[in-house]
PyMOL commands that place a pseudoatom at each C-alpha (Angstrom):
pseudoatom trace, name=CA, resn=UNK, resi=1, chain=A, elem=C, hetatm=0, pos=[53.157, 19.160, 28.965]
pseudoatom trace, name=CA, resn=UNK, resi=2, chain=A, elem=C, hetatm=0, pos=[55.294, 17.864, 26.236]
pseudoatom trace, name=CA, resn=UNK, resi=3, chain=A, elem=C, hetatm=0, pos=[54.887, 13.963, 25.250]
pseudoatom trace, name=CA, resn=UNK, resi=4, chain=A, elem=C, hetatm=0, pos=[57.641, 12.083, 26.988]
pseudoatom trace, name=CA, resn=UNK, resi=5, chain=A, elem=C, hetatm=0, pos=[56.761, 13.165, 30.260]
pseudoatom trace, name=CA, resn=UNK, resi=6, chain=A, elem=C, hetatm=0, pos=[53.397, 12.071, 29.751]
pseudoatom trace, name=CA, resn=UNK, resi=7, chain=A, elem=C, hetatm=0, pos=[54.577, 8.869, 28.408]
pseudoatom trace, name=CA, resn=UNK, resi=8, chain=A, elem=C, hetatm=0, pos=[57.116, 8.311, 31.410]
pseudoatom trace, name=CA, resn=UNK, resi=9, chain=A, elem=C, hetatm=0, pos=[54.154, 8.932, 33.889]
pseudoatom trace, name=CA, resn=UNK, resi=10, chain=A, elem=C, hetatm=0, pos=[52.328, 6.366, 32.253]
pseudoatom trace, name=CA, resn=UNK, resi=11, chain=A, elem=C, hetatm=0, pos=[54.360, 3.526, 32.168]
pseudoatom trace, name=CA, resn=UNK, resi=12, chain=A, elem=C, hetatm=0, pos=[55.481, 4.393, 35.726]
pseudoatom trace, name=CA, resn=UNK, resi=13, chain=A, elem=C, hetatm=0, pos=[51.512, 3.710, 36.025]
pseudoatom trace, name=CA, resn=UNK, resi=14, chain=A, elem=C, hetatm=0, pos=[50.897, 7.411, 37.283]
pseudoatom trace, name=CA, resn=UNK, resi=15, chain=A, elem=C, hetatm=0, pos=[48.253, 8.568, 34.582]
pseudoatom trace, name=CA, resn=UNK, resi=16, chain=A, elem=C, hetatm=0, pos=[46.368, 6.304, 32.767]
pseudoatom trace, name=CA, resn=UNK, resi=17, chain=A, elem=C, hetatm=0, pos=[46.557, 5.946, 28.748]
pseudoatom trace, name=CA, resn=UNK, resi=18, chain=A, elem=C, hetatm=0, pos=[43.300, 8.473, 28.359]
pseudoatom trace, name=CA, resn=UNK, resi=19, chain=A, elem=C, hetatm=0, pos=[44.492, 10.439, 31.386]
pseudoatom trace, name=CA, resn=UNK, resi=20, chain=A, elem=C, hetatm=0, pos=[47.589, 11.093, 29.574]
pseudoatom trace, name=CA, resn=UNK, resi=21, chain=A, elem=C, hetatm=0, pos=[45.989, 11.185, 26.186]
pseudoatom trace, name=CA, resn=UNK, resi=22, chain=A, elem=C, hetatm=0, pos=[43.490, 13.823, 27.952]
pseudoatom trace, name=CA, resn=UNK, resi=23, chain=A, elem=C, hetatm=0, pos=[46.714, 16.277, 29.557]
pseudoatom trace, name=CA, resn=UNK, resi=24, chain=A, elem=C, hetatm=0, pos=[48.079, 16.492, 25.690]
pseudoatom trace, name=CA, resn=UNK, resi=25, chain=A, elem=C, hetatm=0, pos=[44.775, 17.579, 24.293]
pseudoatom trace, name=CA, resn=UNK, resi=26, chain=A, elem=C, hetatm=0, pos=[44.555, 14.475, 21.851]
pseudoatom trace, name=CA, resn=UNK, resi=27, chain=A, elem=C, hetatm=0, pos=[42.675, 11.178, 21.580]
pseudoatom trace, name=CA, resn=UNK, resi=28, chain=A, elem=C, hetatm=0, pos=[44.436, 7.421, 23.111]
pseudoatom trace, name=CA, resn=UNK, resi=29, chain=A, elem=C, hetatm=0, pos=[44.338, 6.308, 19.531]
pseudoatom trace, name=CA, resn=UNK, resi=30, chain=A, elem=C, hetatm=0, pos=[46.586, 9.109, 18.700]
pseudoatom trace, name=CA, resn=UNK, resi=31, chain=A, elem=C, hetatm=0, pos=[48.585, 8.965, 22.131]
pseudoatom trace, name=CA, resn=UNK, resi=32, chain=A, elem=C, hetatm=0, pos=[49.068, 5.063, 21.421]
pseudoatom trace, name=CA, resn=UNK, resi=33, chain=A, elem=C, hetatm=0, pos=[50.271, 5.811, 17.356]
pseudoatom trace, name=CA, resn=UNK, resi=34, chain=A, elem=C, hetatm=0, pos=[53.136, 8.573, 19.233]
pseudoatom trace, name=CA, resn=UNK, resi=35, chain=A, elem=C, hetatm=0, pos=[54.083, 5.967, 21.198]
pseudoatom trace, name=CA, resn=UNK, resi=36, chain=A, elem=C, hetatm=0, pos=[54.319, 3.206, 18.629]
pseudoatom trace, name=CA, resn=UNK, resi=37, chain=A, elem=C, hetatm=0, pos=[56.423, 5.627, 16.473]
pseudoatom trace, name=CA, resn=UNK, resi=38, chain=A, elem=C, hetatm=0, pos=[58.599, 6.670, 19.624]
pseudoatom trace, name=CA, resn=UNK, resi=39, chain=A, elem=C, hetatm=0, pos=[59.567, 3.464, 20.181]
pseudoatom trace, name=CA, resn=UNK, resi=40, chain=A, elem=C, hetatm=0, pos=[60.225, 2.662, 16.159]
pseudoatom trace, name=CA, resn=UNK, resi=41, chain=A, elem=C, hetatm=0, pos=[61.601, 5.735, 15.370]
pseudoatom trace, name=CA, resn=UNK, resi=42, chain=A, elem=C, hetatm=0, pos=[62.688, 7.699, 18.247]
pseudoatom trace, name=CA, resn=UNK, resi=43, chain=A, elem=C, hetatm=0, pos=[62.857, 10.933, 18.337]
pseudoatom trace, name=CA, resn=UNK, resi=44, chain=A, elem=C, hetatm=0, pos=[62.697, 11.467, 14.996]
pseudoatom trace, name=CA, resn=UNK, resi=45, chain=A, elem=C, hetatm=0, pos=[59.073, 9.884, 14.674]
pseudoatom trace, name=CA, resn=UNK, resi=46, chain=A, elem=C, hetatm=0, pos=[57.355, 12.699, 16.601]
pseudoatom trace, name=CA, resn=UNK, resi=47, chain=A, elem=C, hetatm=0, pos=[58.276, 15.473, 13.834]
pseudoatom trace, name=CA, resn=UNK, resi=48, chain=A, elem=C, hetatm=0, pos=[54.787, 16.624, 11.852]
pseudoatom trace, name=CA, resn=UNK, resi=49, chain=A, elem=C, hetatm=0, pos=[55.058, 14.689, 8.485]
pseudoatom trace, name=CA, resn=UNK, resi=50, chain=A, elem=C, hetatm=0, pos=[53.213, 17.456, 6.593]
pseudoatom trace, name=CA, resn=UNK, resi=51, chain=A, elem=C, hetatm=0, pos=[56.028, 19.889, 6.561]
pseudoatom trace, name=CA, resn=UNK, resi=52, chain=A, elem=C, hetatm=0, pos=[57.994, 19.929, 3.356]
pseudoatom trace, name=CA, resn=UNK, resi=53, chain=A, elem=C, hetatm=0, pos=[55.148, 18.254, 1.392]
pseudoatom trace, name=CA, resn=UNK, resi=54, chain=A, elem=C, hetatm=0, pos=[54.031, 20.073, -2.131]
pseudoatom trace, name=CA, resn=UNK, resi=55, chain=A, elem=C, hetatm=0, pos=[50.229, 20.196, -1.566]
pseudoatom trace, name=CA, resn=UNK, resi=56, chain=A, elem=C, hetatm=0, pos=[48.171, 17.414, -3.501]
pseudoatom trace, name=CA, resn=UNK, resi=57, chain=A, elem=C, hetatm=0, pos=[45.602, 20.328, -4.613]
pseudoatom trace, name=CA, resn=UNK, resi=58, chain=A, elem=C, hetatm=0, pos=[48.998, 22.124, -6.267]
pseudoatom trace, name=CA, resn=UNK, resi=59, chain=A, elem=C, hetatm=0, pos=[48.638, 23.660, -10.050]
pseudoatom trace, name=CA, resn=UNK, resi=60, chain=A, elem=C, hetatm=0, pos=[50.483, 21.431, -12.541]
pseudoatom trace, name=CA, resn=UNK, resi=61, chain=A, elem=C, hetatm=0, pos=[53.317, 23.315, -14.045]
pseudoatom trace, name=CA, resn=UNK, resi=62, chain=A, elem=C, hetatm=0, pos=[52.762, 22.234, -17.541]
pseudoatom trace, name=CA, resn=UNK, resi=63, chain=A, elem=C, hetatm=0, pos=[49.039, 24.032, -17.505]
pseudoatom trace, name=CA, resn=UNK, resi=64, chain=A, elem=C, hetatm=0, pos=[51.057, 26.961, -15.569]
pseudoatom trace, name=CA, resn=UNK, resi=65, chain=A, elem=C, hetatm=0, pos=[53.635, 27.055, -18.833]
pseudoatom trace, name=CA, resn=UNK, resi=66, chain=A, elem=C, hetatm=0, pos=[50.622, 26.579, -21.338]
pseudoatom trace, name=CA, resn=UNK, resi=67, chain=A, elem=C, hetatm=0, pos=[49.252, 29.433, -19.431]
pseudoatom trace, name=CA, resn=UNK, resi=68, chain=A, elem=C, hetatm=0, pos=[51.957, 31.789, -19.430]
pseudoatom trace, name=CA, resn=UNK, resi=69, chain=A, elem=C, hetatm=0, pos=[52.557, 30.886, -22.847]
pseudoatom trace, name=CA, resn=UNK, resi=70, chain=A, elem=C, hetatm=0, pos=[49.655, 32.339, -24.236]
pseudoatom trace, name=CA, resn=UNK, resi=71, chain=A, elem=C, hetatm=0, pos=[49.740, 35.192, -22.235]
pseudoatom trace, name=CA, resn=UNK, resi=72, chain=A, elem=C, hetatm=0, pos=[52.910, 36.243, -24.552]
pseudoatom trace, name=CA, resn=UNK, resi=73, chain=A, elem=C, hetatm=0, pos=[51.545, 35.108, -27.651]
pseudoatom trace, name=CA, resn=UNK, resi=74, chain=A, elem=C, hetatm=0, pos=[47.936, 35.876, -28.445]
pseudoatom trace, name=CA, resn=UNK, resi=75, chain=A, elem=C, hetatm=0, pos=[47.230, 37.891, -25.079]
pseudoatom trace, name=CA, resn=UNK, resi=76, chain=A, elem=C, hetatm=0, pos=[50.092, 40.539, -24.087]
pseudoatom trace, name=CA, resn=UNK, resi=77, chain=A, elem=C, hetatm=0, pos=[48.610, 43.810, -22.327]
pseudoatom trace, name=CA, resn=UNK, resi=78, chain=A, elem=C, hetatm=0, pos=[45.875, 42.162, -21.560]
pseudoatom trace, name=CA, resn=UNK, resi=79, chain=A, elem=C, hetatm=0, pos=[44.918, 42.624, -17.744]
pseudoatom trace, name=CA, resn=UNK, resi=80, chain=A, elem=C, hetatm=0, pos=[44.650, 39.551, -15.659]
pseudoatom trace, name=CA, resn=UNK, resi=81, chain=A, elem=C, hetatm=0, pos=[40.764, 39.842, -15.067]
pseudoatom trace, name=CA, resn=UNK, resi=82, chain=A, elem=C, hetatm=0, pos=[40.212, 39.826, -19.236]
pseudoatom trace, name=CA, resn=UNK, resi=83, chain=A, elem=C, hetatm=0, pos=[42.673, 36.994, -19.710]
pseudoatom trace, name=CA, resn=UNK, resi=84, chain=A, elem=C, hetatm=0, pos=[41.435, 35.034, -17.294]
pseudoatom trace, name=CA, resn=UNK, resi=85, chain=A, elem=C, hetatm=0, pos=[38.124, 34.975, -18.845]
pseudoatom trace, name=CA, resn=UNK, resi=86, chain=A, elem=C, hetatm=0, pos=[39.468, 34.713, -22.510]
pseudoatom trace, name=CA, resn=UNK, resi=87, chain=A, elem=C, hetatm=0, pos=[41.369, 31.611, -21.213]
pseudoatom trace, name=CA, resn=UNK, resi=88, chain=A, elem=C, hetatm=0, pos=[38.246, 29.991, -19.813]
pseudoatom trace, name=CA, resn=UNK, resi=89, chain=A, elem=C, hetatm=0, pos=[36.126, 30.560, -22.697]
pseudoatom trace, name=CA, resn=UNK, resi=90, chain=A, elem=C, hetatm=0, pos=[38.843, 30.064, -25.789]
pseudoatom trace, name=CA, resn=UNK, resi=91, chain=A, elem=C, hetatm=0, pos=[41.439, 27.688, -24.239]
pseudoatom trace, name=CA, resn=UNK, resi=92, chain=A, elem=C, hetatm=0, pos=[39.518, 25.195, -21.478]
pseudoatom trace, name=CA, resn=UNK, resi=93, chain=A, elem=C, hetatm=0, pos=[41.525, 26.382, -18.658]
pseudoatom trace, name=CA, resn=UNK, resi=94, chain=A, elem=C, hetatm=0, pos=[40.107, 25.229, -14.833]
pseudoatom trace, name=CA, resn=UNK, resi=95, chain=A, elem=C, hetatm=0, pos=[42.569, 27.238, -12.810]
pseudoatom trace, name=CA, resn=UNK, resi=96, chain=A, elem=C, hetatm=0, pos=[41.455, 29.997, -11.023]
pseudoatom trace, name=CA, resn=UNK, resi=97, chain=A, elem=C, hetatm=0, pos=[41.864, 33.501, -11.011]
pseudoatom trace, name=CA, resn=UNK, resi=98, chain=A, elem=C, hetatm=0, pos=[44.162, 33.736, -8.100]
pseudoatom trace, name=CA, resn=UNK, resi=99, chain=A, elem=C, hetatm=0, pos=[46.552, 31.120, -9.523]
pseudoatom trace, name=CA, resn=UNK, resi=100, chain=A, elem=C, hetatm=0, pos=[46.663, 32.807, -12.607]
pseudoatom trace, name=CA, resn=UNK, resi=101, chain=A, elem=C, hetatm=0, pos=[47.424, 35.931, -11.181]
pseudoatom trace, name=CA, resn=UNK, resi=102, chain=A, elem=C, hetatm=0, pos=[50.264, 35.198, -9.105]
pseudoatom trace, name=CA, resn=UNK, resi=103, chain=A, elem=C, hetatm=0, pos=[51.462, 33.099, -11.783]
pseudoatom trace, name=CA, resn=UNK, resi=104, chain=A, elem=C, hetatm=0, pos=[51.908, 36.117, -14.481]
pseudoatom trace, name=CA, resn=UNK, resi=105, chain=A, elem=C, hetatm=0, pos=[53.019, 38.383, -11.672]
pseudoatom trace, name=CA, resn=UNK, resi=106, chain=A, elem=C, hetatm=0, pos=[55.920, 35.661, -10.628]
pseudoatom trace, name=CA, resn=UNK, resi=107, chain=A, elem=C, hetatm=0, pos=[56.906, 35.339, -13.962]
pseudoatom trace, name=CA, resn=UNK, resi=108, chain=A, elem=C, hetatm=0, pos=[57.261, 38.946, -14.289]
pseudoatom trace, name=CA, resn=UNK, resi=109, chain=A, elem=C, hetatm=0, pos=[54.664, 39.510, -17.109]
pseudoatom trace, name=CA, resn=UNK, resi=110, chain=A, elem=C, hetatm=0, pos=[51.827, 41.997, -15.069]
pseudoatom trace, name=CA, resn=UNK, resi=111, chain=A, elem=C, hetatm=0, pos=[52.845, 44.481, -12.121]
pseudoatom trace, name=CA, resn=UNK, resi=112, chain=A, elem=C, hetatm=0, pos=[51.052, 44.150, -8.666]
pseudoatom trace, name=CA, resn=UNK, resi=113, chain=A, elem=C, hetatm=0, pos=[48.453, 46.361, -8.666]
pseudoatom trace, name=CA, resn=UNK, resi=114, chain=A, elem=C, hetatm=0, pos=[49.093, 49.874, -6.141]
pseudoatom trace, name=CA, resn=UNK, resi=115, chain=A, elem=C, hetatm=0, pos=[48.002, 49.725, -3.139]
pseudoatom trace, name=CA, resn=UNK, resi=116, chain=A, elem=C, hetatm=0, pos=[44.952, 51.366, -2.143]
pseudoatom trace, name=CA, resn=UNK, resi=117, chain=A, elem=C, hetatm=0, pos=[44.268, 53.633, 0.685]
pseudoatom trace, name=CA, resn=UNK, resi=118, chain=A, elem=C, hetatm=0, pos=[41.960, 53.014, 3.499]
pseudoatom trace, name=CA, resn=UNK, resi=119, chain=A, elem=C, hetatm=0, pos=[38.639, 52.903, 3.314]
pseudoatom trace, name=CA, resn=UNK, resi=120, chain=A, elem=C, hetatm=0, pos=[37.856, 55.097, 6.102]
pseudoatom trace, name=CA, resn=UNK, resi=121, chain=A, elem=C, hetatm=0, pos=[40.455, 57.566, 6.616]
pseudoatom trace, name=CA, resn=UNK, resi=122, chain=A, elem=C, hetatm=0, pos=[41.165, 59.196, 9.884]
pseudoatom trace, name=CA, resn=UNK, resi=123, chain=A, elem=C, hetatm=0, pos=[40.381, 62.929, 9.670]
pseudoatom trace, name=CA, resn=UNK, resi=124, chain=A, elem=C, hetatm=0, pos=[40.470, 66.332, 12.186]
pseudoatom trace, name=CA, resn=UNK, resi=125, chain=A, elem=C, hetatm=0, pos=[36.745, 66.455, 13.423]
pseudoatom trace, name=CA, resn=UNK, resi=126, chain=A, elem=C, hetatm=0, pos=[34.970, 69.431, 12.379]
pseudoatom trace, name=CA, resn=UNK, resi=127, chain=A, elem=C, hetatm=0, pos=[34.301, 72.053, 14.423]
pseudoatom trace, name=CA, resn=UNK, resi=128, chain=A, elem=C, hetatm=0, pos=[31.028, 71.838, 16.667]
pseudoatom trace, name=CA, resn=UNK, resi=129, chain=A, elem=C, hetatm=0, pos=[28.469, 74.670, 16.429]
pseudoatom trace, name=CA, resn=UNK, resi=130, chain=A, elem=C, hetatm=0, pos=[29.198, 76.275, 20.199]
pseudoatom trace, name=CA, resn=UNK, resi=131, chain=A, elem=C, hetatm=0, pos=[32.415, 74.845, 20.674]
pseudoatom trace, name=CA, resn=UNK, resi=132, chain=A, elem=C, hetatm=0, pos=[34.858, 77.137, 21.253]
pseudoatom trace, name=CA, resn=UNK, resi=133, chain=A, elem=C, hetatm=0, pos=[32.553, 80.137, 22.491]
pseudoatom trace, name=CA, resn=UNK, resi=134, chain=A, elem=C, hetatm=0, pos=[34.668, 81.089, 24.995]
pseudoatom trace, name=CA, resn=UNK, resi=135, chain=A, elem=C, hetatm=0, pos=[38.019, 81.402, 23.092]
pseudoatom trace, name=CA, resn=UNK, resi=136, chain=A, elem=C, hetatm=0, pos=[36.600, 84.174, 20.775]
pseudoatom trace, name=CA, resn=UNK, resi=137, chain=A, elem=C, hetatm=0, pos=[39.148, 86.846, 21.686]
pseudoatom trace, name=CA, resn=UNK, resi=138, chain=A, elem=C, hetatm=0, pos=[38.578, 89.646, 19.165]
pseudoatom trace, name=CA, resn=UNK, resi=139, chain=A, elem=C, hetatm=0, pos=[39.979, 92.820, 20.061]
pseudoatom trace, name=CA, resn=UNK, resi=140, chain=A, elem=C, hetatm=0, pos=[40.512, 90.933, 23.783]
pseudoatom trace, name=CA, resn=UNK, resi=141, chain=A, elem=C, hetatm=0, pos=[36.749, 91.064, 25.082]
pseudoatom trace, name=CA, resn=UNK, resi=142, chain=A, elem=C, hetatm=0, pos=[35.683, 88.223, 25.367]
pseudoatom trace, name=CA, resn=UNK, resi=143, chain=A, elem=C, hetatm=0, pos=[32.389, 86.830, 23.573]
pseudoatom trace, name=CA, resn=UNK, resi=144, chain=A, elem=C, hetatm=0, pos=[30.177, 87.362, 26.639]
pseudoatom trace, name=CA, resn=UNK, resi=145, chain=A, elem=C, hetatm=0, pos=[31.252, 90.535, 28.007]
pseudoatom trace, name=CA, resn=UNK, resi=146, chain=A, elem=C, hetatm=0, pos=[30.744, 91.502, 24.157]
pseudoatom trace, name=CA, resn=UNK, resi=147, chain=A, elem=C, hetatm=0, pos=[27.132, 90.092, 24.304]
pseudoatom trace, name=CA, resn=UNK, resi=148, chain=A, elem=C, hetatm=0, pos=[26.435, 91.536, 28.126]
pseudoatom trace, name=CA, resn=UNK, resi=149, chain=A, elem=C, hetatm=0, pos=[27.635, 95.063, 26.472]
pseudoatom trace, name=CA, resn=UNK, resi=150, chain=A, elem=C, hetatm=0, pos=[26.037, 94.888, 22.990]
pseudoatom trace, name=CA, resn=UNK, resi=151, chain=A, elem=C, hetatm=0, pos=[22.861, 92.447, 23.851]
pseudoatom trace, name=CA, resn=UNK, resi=152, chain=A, elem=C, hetatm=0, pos=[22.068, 89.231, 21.597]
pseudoatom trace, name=CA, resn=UNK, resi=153, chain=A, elem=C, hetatm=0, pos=[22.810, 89.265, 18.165]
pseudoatom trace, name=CA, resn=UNK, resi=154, chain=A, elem=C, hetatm=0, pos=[19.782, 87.365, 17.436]
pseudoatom trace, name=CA, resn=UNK, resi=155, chain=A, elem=C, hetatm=0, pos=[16.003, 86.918, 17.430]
pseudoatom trace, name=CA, resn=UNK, resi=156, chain=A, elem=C, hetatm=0, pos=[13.595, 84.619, 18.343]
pseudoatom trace, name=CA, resn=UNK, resi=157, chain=A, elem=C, hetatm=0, pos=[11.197, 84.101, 16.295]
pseudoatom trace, name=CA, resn=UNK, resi=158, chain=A, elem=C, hetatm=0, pos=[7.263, 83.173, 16.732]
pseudoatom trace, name=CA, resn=UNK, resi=159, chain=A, elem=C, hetatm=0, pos=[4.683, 85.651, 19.111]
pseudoatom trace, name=CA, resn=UNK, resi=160, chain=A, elem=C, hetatm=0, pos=[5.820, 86.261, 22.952]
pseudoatom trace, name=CA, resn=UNK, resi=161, chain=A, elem=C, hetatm=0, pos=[4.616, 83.911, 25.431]
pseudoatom trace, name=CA, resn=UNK, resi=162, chain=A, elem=C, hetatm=0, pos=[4.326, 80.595, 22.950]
pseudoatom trace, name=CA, resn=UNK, resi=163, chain=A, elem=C, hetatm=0, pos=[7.166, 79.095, 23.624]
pseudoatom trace, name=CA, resn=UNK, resi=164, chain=A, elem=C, hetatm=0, pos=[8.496, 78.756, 20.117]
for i in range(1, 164): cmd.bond("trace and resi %d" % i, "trace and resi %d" % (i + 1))
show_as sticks, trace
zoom trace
């Protein structure tokens, strides 16, 4: 149920502030700050404030230029695994691999690397020992009349009357 028909059945008196709170899947405190910033702000208050916000855990740019930097001037052809480590051992960089990474392949210094095939690959199933038996058509007699008119074409093994 969206918000303002929750809100309209409450201050008709139909649902209760946690009743209404309960039907939207969030807390009264929360129910009571929509309202507050429905009535402040109309509309326009309801929108989620996160969107369009650069994230606080973001890399700076001037470590991602110091970064880039070096990759042209003391570290070109390195791959990104070997610079990254170079970097955190020579140059007191905290950024991680990942960042580093996309940052060389944005700026058009390394190549994505190809992608790799699946680890288990579909195949035909082999044949089973058996299967098939009755589809050996040579010379068009069929495997058992073959056997009935030639006898078995193999031996058991072991003394008659073990069982082996």
């Amino acid at each position: 149920m969206r918000f303002e028909g929750s809100l309209e059945r409450h201050e008709r008196g139909e649902l209760s502030q946690a009743e209404a709170a309960e039907m939207l899947g969030v807390s009264e405190r929360t129910f009571r700050r929509w309202r507050d910033r429905l009535r402040d702000e109309g509309p326009e208050g309801l929108r989620d404030r996160r969107i369009g916000k650069p994230s606080s855990r973001r890399a700076a740019v001037a470590e991602i230029l110091r970064m880039l930097g070096l990759y042209q001037e003391r570290y070109e052809g390195f791959t990104v695994k070997h610079f990254h480590e170079q970097l955190q051992k020579r140059h007191h960089y905290k950024l991680g691999y990942t960042v580093t990474r996309l940052a060389l392949q944005g700026a058009g210094l390394v190549r994505s690397a190809p992608r790799r095939s699946a680890h288990r690959k579909k195949r035909p199933r082999r044949p089973m020992v058996g299967a098939g038996r009755h589809h050996d058509d040579r010379n068009g007699q069929s495997l058992a009349r073959r056997e009935l008119l030639a006898g078995p074409q193999c031996r058991l093994r072991g003394r008659p009357g073990r069982g082996r």
